[in-house]
C-alpha positions in Angstrom: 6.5 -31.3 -10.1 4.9 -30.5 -6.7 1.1 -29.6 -5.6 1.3 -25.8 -4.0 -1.5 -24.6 -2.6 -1.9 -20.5 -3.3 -4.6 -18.3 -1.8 -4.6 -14.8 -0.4 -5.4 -12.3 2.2 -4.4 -8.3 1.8 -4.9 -5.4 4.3 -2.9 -2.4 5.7 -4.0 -1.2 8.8 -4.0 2.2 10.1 -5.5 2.0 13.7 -5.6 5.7 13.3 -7.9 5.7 10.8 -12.0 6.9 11.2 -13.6 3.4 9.3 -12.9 0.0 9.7 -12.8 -2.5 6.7 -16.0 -5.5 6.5 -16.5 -8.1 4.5 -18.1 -6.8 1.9 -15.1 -4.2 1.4 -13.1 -7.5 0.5 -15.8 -8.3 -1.7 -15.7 -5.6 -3.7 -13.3 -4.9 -6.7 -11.8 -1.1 -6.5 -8.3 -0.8 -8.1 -7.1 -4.6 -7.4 -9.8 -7.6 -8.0 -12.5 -8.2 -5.5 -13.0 -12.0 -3.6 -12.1 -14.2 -6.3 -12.2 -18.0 -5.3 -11.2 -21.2 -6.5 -10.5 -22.2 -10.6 -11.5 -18.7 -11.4 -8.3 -17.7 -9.5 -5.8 -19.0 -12.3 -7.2 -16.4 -14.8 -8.4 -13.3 -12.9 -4.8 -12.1 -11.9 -3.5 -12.7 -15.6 -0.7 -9.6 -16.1 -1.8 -7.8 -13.0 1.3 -6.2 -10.7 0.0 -8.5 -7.8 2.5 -11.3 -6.2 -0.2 -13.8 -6.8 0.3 -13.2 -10.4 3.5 -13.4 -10.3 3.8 -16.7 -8.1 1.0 -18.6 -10.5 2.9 -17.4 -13.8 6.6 -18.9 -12.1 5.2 -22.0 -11.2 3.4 -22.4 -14.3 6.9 -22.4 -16.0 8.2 -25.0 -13.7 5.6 -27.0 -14.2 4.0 -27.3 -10.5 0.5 -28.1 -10.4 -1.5 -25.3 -8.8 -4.5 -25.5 -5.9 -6.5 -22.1 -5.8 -8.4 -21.6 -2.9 -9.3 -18.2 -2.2 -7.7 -14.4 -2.5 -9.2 -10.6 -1.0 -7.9 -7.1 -0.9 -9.3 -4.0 1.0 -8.5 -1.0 0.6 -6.5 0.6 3.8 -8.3 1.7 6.7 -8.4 1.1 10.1 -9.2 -2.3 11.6 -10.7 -5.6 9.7 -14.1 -6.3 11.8 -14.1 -9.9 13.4 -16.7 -11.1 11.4 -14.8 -10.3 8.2 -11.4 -11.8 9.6 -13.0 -15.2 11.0 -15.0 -15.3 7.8 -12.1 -15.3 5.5 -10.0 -17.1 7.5 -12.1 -19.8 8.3 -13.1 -20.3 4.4 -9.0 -20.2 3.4 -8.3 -22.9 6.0 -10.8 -25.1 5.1 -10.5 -25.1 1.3 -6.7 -25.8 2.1 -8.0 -28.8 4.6 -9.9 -29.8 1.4 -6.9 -30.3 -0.7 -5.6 -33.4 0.2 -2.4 -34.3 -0.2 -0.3 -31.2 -0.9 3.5 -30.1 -0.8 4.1 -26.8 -0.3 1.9 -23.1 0.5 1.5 -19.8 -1.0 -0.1 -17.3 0.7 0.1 -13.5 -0.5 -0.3 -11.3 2.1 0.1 -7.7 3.2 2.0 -7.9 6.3 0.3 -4.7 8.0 -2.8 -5.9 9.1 -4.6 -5.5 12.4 -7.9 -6.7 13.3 -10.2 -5.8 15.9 -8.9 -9.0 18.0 -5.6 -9.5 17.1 -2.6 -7.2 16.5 -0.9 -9.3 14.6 -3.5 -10.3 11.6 -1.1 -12.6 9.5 0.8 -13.7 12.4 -2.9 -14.9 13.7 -3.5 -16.5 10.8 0.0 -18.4 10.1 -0.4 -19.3 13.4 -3.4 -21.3 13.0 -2.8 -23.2 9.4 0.8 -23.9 10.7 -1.6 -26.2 13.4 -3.7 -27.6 10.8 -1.0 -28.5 8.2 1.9 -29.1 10.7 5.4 -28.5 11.7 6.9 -29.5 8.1 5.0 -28.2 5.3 6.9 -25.6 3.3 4.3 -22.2 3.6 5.8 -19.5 1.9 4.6 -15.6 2.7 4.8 -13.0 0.2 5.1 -9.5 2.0 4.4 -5.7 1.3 7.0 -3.5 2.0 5.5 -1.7 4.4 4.7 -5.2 6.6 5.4 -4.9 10.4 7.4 -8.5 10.7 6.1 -9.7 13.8 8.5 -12.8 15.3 5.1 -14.6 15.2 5.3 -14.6 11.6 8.5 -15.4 11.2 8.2 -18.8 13.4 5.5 -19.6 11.5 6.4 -19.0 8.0 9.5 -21.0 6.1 10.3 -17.9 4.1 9.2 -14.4 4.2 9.5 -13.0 0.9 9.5 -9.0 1.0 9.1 -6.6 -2.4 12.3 -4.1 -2.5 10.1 -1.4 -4.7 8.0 1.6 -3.7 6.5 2.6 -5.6 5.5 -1.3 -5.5 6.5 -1.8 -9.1 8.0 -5.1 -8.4 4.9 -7.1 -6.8 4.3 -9.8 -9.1 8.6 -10.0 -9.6 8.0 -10.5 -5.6 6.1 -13.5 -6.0 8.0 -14.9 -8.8 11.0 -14.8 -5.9 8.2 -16.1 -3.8 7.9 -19.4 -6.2 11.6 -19.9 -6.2 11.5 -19.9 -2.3 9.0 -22.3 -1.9 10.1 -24.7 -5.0 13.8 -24.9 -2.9 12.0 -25.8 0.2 9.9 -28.1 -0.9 12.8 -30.2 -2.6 16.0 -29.5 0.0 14.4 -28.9 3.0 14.5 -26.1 5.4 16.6 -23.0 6.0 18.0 -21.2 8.9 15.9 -18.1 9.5 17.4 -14.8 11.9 15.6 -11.3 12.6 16.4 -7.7 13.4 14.7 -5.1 14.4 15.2 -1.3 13.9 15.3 1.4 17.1 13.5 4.3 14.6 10.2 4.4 12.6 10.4 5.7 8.7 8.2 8.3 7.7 6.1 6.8 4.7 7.5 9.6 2.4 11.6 8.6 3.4 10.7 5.0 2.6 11.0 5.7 -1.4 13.2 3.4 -3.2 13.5 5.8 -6.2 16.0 8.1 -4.1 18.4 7.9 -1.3 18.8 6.2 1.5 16.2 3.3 0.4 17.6 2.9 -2.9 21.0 2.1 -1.3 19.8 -0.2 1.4 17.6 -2.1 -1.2 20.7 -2.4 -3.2 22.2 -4.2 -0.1 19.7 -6.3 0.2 19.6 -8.0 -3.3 23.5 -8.0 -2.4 23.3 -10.1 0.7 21.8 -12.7 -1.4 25.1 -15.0 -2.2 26.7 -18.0 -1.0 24.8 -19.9 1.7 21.9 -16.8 2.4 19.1 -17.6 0.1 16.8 -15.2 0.7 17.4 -11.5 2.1 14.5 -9.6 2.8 13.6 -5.6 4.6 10.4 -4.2 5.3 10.1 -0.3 6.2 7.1 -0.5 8.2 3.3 0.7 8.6 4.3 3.9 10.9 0.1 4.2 11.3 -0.5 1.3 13.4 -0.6 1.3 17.0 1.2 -2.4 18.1 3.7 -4.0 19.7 6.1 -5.4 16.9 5.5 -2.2 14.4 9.0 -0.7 12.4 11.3 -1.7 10.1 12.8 -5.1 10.3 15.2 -7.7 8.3 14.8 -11.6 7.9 17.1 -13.9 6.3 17.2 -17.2 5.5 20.7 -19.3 4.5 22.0 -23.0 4.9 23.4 -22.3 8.0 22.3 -19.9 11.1 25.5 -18.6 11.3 24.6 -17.6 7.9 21.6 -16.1 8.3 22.7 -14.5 11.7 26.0 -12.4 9.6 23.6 -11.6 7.1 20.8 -9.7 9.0 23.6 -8.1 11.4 25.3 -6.3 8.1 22.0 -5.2 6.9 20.5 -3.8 9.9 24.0 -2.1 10.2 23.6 -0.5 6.5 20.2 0.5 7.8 20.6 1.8 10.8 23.5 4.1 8.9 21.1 5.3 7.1 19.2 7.0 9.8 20.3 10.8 9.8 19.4 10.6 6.2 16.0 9.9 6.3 14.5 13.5 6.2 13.0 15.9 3.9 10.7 18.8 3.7 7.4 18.4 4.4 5.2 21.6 3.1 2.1 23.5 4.3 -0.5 23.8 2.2 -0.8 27.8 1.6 2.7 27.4 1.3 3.1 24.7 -1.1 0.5 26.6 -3.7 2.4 29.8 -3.6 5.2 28.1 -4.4 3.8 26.4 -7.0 1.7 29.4 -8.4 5.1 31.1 -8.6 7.2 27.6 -10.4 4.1 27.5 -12.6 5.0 30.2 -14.6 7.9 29.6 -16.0 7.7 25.3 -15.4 7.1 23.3 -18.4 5.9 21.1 -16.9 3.4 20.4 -13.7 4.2 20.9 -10.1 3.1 17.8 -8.2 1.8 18.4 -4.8 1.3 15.2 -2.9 -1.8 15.2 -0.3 0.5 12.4 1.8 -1.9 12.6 4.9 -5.1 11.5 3.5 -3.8 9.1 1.3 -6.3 6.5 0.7 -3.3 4.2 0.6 -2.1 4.4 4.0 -5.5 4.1 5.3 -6.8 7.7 4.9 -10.3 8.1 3.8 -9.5 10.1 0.7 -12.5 12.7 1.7 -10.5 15.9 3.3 -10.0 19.2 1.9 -7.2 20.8 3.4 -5.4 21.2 0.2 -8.3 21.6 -2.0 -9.8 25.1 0.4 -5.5 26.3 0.0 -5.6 25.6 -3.9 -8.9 27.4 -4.3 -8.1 30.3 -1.9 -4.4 30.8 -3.1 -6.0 31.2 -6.7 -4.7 28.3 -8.6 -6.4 28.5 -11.9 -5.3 25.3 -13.6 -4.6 23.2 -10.3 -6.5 19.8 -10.6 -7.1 17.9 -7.3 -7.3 14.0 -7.6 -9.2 12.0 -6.1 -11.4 13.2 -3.6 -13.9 10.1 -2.2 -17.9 11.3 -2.4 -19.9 8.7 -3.9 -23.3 11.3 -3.1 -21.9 14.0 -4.6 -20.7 12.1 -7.3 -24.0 10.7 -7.7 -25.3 14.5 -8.1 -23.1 15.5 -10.8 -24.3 12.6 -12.4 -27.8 13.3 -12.2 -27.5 17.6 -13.1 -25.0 16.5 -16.5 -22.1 17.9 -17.7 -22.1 21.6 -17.9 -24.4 22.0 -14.8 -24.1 24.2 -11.9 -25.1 22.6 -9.1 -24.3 23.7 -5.1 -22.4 21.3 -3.3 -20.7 20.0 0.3 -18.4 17.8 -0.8 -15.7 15.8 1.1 -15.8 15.7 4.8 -18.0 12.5 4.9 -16.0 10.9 7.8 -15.5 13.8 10.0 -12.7 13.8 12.3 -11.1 17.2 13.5 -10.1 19.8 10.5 -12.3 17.9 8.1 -15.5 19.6 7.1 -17.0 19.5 4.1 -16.1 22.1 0.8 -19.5 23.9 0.5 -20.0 26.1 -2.8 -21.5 26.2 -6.3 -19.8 23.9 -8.8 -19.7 23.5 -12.6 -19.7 19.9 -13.6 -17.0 19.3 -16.4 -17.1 15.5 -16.7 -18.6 12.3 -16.0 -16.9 8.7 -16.1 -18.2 5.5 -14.9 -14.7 4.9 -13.6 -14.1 1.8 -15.3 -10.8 1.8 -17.3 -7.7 -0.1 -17.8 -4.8 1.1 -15.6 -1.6 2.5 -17.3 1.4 3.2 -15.5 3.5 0.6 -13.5 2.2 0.5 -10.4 -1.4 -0.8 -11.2 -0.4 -1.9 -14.7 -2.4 -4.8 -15.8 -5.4 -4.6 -13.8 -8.7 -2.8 -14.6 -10.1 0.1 -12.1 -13.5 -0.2 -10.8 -13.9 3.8 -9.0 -17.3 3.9 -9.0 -19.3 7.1 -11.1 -16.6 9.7 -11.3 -17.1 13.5 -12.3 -15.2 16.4 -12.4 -16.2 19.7 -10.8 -14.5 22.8 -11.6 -14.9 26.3 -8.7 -12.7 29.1 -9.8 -10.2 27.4 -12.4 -9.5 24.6 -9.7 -10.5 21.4 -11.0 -11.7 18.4 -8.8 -11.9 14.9 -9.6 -14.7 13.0 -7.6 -14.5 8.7 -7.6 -17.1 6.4 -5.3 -14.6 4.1 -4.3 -11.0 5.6 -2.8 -8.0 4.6 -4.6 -5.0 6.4 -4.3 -4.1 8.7 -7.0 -1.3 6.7 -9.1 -2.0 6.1 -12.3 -2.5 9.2 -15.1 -5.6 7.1 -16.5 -7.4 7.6 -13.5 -7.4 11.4 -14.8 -7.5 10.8 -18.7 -10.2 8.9 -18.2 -12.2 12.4 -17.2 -11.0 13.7 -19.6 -8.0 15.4 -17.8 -4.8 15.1 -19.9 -1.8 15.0 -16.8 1.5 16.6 -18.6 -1.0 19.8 -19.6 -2.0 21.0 -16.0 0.0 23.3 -14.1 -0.7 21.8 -10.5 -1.5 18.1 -10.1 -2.6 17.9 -5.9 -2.3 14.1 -5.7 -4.0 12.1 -2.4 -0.6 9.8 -2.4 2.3 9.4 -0.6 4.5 7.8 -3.2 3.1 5.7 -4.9 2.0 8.4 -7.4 5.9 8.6 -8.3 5.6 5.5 -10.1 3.8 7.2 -13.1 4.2 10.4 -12.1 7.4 11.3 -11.4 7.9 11.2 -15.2 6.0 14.1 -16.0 6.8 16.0 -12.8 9.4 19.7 -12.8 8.9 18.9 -8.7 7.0 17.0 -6.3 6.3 18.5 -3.2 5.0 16.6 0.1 2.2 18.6 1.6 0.8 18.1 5.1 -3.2 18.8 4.9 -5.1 17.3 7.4 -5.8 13.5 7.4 -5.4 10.3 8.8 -1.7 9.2 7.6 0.3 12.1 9.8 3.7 12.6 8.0 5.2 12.8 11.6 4.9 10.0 13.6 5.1 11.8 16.8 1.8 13.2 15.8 -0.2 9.6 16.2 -1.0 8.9 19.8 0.8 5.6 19.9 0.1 3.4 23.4 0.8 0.1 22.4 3.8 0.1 20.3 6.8 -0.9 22.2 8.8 1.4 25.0 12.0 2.8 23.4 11.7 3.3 19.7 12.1 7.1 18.4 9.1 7.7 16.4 10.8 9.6 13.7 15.0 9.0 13.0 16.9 10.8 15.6 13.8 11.3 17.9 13.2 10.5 21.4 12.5 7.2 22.6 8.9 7.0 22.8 8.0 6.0 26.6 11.6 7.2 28.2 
């Protein structure tokens, strides 16, 4: 039995994006728990998809005594303010400090995030409780997916533990690996750790593990783990943020470097195989809704277009109207378009009651080129408070806390308004509106995949649709400057800087 201290710290940055994240957005509860601290963390994350759930539900059953200190989310956006990093750094270290004697660390983190000081959030942050707790404490790292591995991180950490799922079904399975990791450390010892880096960034839409290539490399992966490698671990990448060390990458740990070298060279071979297949369409937005307007008619079930570039997931602010002005001009009678941010117009609906006509500018909030406000009359067809229990796998087990939500209807094109942006992902978000998914015609989705998770299901097709936002689906679209001299941007691309 062994004392782990467990705590967390969550943000994807896209230093693209219009509006930073503050403290009191890691406050606040929106589709994962808001700053929970101490005791209360043994119970809020109870059944939640969330590696901290997973990690305090494994090493329950192996009978380690647990030390909470303290765990935050934000939503994606661009960078975390100073104040907000220092502040929640500063309080994790020193309820660790507090603990006493302890023999190992848990720390569920994101992997992605960039702060208005420091490219290289968790690296930062490893960095500075590896000098408090020293050279020989186990600290184990659960990681997103989409986590830019910095070598930082990796000289800090004893074990970077990556989820292989996205959608991110496997998050609290990632923390139960996570538990494994650090119980071996803490009783044998250390492992040999080696890392490899990509030459190509992934568009977030290739990096789906329910279709080819990822499936196959992920595969790999859970394959590399036998004899003397331990732990085997690849992370895509946040294309959407401007530093050094972003792109896909590998770690593994084994008994023996030679190990752990072999290992990460036969991945990053399978990977970098994999790189002429890492392509797909990517649709317009009048384009996409004649197309489905045509499917439509003889589907039987709904045409999914995904809104991939203002996905409030990858940092967008979940407020444009690209696809929303093509649905409504192309004539889509039936299309429902989910979820637009606009806590004031929101608010309005609210106030006029269902079955109201009321004129409206809604979206465009953050501004930003090509994002304007939807200006017109509206007929308000529902109202939620937008608290609800989640449903499908992704954000199964956790309760979502939107804000007022409404639904406005303008010529047969339905529109579902929250107060708080969450990506799209889970068909309660519309049934609690009053919006039943596998009826509609033309689901418009601000996601990039992880709507697939619970979506998919229901889908005849899913199409990715390029309306303006702050996630471009082609990297060579962001105006990188500090990411590194030499990388191609999208697979097969130029080297960026050559």
């Amino acid at each position: 039995m062994a004392r782990f201290a467990i705590g967390g710290f969550q943000h994807e940055t896209n230093t693209f994006a219009p509006v930073k994240a503050g403290f009191r957005d890691f406050e606040m509860a929106d589709g994962w728990p808001g700053l929970t601290r101490g005791d209360a963390m043994l119970t809020a994350f109870d059944g939640i998809n969330l590696p901290i759930a997973g990690f305090i539900a494994m090493a329950r059953r192996q009978g380690h005594v647990l030390l909470p200190t303290l765990w935050c989310s934000a939503s994606p956006s661009a960078e975390v303010e100073t104040d907000a990093y220092e502040r929640i750094v500063g309080e994790l270290l020193e309820r660790i400090g507090a603990l006493g004697k302890i023999d190992g660390i848990f720390l569920d983190l994101h992997g992605a995030m960039v702060t208005e000081e420091h490219q290289d959030g968790e690296g930062e942050l490893l960095e500075r409780l590896r000098k408090q707790v020293g050279a020989e404490l186990p600290i184990v790292v659960s990681l997103d997916l989409h986590a830019n591995i910095t070598e930082r991180m990796v000289r800090h950490a004893s074990a970077l533990v990556v989820c292989r799922t996205y959608p991110h079904v496997d998050l609290a399975e990632t923390g139960e690996a996570s538990t494994i990791a650090l119980d071996r450390l803490a009783r044998q010892g250390p492992l040999f750790k080696a890392l490899r880096r990509t030459d190509f960034l992934v568009p977030l839409t290739a990096q789906c593990t329910l279709i080819e290539p990822a499936s196959g490399i992920y595969r790999a992966v859970a394959e590399a783990e036998a004899g003397e490698v331990a732990s085997a671990s690849f992370a895509f990448g946040f294309p959407p943020a401007d530093i050094l060390e972003c792109g896909p990458a590998i770690v593994t740990y084994a008994a023996s470097q030679r190990a752990a070298d072999a290992a990460a060279d036969r991945l990053l071979a399978v990977v970098n195989a994999k790189e002429t297949a890492f392509a797909g369409k990517i649709w317009q937005p009048a384009e996409a809704v004649s197309y489905a307007r045509a499917k439509g008619n003889s589907a039987t079930r709904p045409i999914v277009l995904a809104d991939t570039q203002d996905n409030p997931g990858a940092g967008g602010t979940s407020d444009t109207v690209g696809l929303l002005r093509a649905l409504v001009d192309g004539r889509a009678e039936g299309a429902v378009f989910a979820n637009l941010c606009d806590p004031k117009s929101a608010e309005a609906a609210h106030r006029a009651g269902i079955g109201a006509q009321i004129p409206l500018a809604i979206g465009g909030w953050a501004g930003g080129a090509g994002n304007s406000p939807y200006e017109g009359t509206f007929t308000v067809e529902a109202l939620g408070d937008g608290n609800f229990p989640a449903t499908g796998p992704f954000y199964r087990g956790n309760r979502m806390q939107l804000g007022p939500m409404a639904v406005l209807r303008k010529d047969g094109v339905r529109v579902v308004l929250c107060s708080r942006k969450q990506q799209c992902a889970d068909q309660a978000m519309l049934r609690h509106v009053g919006i039943e998914p596998t009826a509609q015609k033309i689901l418009a989705l601000k996601s990039s995949v992880h709507f697939r998770a619970d979506f998919q299901p229901i889908a005849e097709e899913i199409l990715i649709v390029a309306a303006p936002g702050a996630n471009p689906v082609d990297n060579r679209d962001l105006p990188y400057k500090r990411i590194r001299k030499g990388i191609r941007l999208m697979p097969l691309g130029q080297p960026f800087g050559g």
